[in-house]
Structure formats: C-alpha cells, structure tokens
C-alpha positions in Angstrom: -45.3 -36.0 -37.9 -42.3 -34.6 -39.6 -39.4 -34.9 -37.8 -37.3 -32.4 -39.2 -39.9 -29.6 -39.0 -39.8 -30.6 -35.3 -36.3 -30.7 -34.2 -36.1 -27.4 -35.9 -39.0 -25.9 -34.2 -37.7 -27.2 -30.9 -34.4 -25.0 -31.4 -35.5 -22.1 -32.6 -38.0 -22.3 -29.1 -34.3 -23.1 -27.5 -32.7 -20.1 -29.1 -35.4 -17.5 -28.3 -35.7 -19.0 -24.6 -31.1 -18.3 -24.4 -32.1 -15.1 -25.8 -33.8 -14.6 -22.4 -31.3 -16.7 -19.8 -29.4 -13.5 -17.5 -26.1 -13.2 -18.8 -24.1 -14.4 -16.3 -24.7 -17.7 -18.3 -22.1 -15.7 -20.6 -20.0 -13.6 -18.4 -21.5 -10.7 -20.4 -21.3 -7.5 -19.7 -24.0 -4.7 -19.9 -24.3 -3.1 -23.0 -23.5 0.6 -21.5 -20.4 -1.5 -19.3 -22.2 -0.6 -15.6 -22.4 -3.0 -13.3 -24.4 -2.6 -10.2 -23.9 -4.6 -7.2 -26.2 -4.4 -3.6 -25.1 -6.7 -1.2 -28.5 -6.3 0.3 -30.9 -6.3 -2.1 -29.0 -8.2 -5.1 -28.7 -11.2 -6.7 -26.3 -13.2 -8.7 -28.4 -14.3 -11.0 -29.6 -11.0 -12.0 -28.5 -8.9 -14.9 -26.4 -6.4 -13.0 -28.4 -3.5 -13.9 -29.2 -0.4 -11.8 -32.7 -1.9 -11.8 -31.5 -5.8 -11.1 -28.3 -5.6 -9.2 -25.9 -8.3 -8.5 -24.8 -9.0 -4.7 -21.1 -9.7 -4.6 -17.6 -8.5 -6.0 -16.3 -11.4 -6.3 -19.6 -12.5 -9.4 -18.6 -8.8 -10.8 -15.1 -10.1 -11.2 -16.2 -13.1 -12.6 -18.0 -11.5 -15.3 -15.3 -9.0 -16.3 -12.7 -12.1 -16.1 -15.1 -14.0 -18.8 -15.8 -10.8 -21.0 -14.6 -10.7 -24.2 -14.4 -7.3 -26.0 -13.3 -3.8 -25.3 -13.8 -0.3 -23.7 -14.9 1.1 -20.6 -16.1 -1.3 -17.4 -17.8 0.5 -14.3 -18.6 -1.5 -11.3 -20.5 -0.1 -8.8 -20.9 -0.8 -5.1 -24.0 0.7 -3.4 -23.6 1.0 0.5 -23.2 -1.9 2.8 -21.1 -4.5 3.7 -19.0 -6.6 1.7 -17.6 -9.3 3.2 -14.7 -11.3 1.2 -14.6 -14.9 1.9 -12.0 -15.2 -1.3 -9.5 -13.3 -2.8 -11.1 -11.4 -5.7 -8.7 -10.8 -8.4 -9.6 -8.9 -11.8 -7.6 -11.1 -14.7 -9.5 -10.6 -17.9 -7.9 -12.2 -20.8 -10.1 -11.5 -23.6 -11.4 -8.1 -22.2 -9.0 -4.9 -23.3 -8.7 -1.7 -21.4 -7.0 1.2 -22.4 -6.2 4.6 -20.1 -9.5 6.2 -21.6 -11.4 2.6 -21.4 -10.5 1.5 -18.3 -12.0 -0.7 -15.6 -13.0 1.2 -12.1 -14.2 -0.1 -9.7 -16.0 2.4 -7.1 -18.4 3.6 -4.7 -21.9 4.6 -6.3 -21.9 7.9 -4.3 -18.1 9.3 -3.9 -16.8 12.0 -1.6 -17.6 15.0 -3.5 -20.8 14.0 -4.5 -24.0 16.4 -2.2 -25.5 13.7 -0.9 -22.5 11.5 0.3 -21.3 11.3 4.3 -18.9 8.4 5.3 -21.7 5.8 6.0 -22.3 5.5 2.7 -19.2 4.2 1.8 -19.6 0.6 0.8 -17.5 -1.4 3.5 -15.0 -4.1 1.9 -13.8 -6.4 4.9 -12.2 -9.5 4.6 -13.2 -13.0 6.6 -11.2 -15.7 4.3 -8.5 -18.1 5.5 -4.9 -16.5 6.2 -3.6 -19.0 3.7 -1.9 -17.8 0.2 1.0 -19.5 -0.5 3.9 -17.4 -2.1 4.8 -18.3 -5.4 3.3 -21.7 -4.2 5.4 -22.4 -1.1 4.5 -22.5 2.7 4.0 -18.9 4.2 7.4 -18.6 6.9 5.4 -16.0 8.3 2.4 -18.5 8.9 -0.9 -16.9 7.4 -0.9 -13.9 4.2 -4.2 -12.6 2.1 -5.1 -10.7 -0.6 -8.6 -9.3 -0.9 -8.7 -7.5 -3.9 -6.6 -8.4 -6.4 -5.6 -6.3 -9.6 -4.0 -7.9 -12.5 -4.8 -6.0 -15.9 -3.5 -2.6 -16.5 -5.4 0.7 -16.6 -7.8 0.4 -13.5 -9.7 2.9 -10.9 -10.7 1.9 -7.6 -11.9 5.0 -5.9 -14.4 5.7 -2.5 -14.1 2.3 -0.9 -13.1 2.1 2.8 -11.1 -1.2 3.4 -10.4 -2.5 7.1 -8.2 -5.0 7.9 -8.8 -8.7 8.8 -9.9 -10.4 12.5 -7.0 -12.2 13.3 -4.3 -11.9 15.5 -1.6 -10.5 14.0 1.6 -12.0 15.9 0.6 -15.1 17.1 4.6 -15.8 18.4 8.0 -14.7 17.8 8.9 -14.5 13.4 5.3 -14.9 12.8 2.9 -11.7 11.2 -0.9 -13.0 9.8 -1.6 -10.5 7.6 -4.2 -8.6 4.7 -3.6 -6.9 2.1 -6.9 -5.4 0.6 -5.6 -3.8 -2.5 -2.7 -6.0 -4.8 -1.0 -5.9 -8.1 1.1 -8.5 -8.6 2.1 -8.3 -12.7 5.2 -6.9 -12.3 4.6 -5.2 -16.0 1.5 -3.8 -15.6 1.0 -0.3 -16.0 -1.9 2.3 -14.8 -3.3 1.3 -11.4 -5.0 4.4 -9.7 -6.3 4.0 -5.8 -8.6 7.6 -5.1 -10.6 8.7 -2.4 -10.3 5.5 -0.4 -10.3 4.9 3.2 -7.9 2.3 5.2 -9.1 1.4 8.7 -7.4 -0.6 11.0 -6.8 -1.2 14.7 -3.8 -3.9 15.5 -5.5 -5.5 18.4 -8.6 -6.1 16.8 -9.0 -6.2 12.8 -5.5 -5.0 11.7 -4.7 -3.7 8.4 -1.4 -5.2 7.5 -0.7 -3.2 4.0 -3.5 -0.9 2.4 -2.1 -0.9 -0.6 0.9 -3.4 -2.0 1.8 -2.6 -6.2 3.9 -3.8 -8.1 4.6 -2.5 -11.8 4.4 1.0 -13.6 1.9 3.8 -13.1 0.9 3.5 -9.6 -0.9 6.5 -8.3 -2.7 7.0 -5.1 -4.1 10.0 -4.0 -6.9 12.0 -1.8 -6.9 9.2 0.2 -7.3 8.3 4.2 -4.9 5.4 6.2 -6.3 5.6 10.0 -4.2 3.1 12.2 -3.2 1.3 9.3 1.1 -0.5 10.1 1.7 0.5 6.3 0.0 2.7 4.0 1.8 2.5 0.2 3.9 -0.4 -0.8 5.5 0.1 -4.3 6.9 -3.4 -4.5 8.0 -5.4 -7.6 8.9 -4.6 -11.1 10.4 -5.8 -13.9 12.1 -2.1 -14.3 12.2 0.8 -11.7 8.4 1.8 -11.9 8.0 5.1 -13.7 5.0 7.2 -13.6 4.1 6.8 -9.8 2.4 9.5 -7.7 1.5 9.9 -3.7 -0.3 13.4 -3.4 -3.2 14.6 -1.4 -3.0 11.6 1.1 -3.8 11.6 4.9 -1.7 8.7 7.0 -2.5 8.7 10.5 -1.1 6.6 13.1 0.5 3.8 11.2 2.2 1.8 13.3 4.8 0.4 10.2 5.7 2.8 7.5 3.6 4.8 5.4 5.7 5.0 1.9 7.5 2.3 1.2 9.8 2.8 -2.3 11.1 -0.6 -2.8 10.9 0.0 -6.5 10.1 3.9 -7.8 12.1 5.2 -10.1 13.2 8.7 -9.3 10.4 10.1 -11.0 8.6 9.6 -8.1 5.9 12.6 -7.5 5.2 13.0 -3.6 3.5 16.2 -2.8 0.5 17.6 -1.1 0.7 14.7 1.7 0.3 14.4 5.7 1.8 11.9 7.9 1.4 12.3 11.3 2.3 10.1 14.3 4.4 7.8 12.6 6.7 4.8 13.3 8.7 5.0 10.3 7.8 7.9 7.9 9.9 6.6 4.5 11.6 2.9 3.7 14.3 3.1 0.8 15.1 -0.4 -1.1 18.0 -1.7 0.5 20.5 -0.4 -1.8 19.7 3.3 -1.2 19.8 3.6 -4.5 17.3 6.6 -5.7 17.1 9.8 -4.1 13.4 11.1 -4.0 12.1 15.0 -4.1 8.7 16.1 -1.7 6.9 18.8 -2.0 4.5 20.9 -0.2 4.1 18.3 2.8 3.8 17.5 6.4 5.6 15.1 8.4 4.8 15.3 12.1 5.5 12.9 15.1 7.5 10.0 14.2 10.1 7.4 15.5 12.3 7.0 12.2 12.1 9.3 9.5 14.1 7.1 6.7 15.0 3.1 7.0 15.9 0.7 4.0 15.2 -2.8 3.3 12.6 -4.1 5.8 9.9 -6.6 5.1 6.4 -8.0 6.6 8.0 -8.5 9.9 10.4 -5.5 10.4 11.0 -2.1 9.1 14.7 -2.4 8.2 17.6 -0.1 9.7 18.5 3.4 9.4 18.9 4.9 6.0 20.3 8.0 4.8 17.8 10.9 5.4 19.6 12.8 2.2 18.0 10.5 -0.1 14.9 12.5 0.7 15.3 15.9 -1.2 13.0 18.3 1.3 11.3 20.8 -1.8 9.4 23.8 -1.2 6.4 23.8 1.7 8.2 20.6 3.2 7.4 20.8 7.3 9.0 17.5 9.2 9.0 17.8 13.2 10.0 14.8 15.5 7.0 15.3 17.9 4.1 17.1 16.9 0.2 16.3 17.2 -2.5 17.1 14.7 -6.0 17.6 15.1 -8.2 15.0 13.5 -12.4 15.2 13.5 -13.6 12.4 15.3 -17.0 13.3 15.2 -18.9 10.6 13.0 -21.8 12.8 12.2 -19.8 15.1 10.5 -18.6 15.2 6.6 -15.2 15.6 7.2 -14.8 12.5 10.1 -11.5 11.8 10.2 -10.0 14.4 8.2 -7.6 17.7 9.2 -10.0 20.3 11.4 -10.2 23.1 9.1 -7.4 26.2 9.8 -5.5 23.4 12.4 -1.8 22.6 11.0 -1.7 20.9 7.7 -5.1 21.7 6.8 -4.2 24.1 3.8 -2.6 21.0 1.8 -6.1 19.4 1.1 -4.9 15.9 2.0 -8.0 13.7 2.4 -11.3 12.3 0.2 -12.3 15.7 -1.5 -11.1 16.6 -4.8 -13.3 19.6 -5.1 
C-alpha cells in the first residue's frame, strides 16, 4: 500500500467533509450578511439561514465577534421570547462597519411593515445574575446588568421590545439592582442608532432600570416607546462632548426616574418631535450646568421636576436651572396634565397617542410612515 497516496487521499476526504461542517465551526458569516435567528424553531448548530435558523443572540454575537471581513451584517429576530442568561455584547475585532455597512440588529417584521401588530415583536428579557462589576470593583449599589451590549461603531437596533429584569429593585436603604438592556460603553465610538423599540417595565415586578445607557458620539434614538420605564435615554460617557446626538419622535410614559438624561451632549443636541407625559423628572443636566439645549415641536405634560443636574443610579440630583432648556417653536410643557394612551392590545397602535387626543399630531411612537 502506498503510504503517501493514502495520507493524501485521507485529507483531501478531510477537506471536502470541512467544506460541509456549519460555519459556526468558523464564526462565518452568510455570504448575503443575514442572519436568522428563531428561538423556537432554531438551532445553534445551523447555518443561520432563513431556511436553517439559529436560536440565540448571544451565538449571533458570537459569530459577528469571530468574523473577519467587511460590509453590511443583518441579524434578524423572528417572534418569540428571548431570554438573556448573559450579557451579549457585539465587539468584533476583525469585522469593519462603516455608516452604509453597518451591523443592525432588528425585528424580522418592523412597525410599518402590513402584516406587523405588537405581538410580533420579538421579546428580549433578561434572567442573568445582577452581578457586573464596575471597572472590576464590587457594585456599592449591590447588583447591575447589561443585556445587550454595543461596542463597535455604526450599529441599528430597531423593533425590539426590551422589559426590565425580575428582581427587586431596592432591596434596603443605598441599594438599586438594576438592567440596562441596551449599552455602549467605548467612550469613542461613534453611530449607535436605537429605532422603533419598545421599553416595558413595571417597578414592582420586572423593572426597567435604564432603556437605553450610551456613551460616545452619534447616539440617536427615535420613534420609539418607554411605558413605565425609571429612565428612558442616558447619554453618559465620552471622551469629548458627544456630537451628532438626536431624541425625536419618542413616546415616554410614566417613567418614574428621568427620561433625558444629558450627562454628556454637546449642544448640538437635536430634541424635537417628542412626548413625555407623567413624569418624575422630565430633563437631568451634568452637574456643571454647563450646555444649554434647544427643543422643538414637543410635549411635556405631568411632571414633578422639569430640570435637575448631577444625579445617578440611586437619585435624580437637585434642582437645575430650567433656562438651560431653550423652549423652540411648538414647545407645550404643563405641570399636570393627562394623555390618552390606547390600552387596547388588539389594536395596532397599543400603547401609542389616541389619534386627534393632545400630542397626537407630533407622530411620536413606532411608525415612520
């Protein structure tokens, strides 16, 4: 028997059989860059094709983290229920995304599309340990998580609905367990865009700490729904005053913390085409009051404070100077007020602005069309 005819038989069998081994094996991505995920019906093993889906985000992340390349990346969620036992956080090294080629992550059907109502929204809820440590140290306020976490520029995350966590949010005095669903950490990343998304939350029994906490340039979130959530928009950490951000068409409802928080938005800052309505605090300054901010075409009604700065997980600061809000054309605020919100769950529009009641002309909620 010849050897050497052998051994090389026996590797080119090898290399034809790889040829065939799903691609997980290689954190590869699709050749069109979709990636299909059913939480029901999938498998992690499987190509994460239309046809062969995969079943969690957190294997989706895995792959994009372990992609090497460029250009567009889709990940799609069908319906369902995702439940996140682990933070997971988007960090591809040799993967490269540009504003045109960018990474979004979103709902298979989205809020304009015919045949979408809100129970098709895929559900992202998260069960992990209240554990992340803070730059590595011990949590002082005794229990933190992240569920999805963004760190690469130029990203979409659009038609999810997040809820909070089931934990009890103050255990005892100083102490606030809390989720964040949506983080950015890199303090120089730039592009992160959060769109027809909508943040559930109830305090007593799945609370929703922070919807959304960014840090870095280009944040823009817009069209999208905070029900019962204590803060709505973070904009936290940057290595410069963050350029480039945008609130507009957003619906904040009941949030029993703050719902814009400009820690560190450079007067560029673009807030327009909003509703808040029964509100604790409406607007938290950094503590140095240092940027003034210009609105436009919005609502502000019922709320406790209208301006604070400083403030933190566990309080909402003190009073601020309610000049550093520059009231623009179409600007309503009123100190009590009501709304009237669709509670019906049959109905398209579930939780949005009844149609002709006050506010309803400003188009804040999912729809873009």
């Amino acid at each position: 028997m010849n050897t050497k005819n052998h051994f090389n038989n026996s590797i080119a069998t090898l290399m034809v059989v790889l040829a065939f081994v799903p691609c997980i094996l290689f954190g590869q991505i699709p050749k069109d860059g979709n990636i299909f995920i059913h939480p029901e019906f999938g498998n992690n093993e499987n190509a994460g094709t239309k046809e062969n889906p995969i079943k969690s985000l957190f294997e989706a992340a895995t792959r994009v983290n372990q992609a090497n390349g460029k250009g567009v990346i889709t990940i799609y969620l069908s319906e369902g229920i995702y439940g996140l036992d682990a933070t997971v956080t988007f960090h591809p090294v040799n993967w490269h995304f540009t504003r045109e080629a960018r990474l979004t992550i979103r709902g298979e059907l989205l809020p304009d599309d015919p045949e979408w109502n809100p129970g098709k929204m895929p559900v992202i809820v998260s069960t992990m340990p209240l554990n992340f440590k803070p730059y590595g140290n011990e949590d002082p306020l005794k229990g933190a998580s992240y569920g999805i976490q963004i760190e690469t520029s130029h990203v979409t995350i659009q038609g999810l609905r997040a809820v909070g966590t089931p934990v009890h949010e103050r255990p005892a005095d100083g102490y606030v367990r809390r989720n964040y669903p949506i983080v950015r950490e890199g303090r120089d990343l730039d592009d992160l865009r959060v769109t027809q998304c909508l943040f559930l939350g109830d305090k007593h029994a799945i609370p929703n700490h922070l919807a959304i906490l960014a840090s870095g340039q280009g944040v823009v979130v817009d069209h999208c729904v905070f029900y019962n959530v204590k803060d709505a928009v973070v904009l936290w950490n940057s290595d410069r005053p963050a350029e480039g951000c945008e609130m507009h068409h957003n619906l904040v409802v009941g949030n029993y913390g703050a719902a814009v928080w400009t820690w560190s938005a450079a007067e560029d800052f673009k807030y327009y085409n909003n509703v808040v309505a029964n509100a604790n605090v409406f607007w938290i300054l950094n503590k140095d009051e240092k940027n003034t901010f210009h609105l436009s075409n919005s609502m502000v009604i019922g709320y406790n404070e209208l301006v604070n700065k400083g403030g933190g997980p566990k309080d909402f600061g003190t009073k601020s100077d309610p000049n550093k809000l520059k009231l623009g054309e179409g600007v309503i605020i009123k100190k009590d007020g009501k709304i009237e919100l669709e509670e019906d769950q049959t109905k398209r529009d579930y939780l949005h602005l009844k149609p002709g009641s006050l506010g309803s002309n400003l188009g804040a909620g999912l729809f873009i069309k």
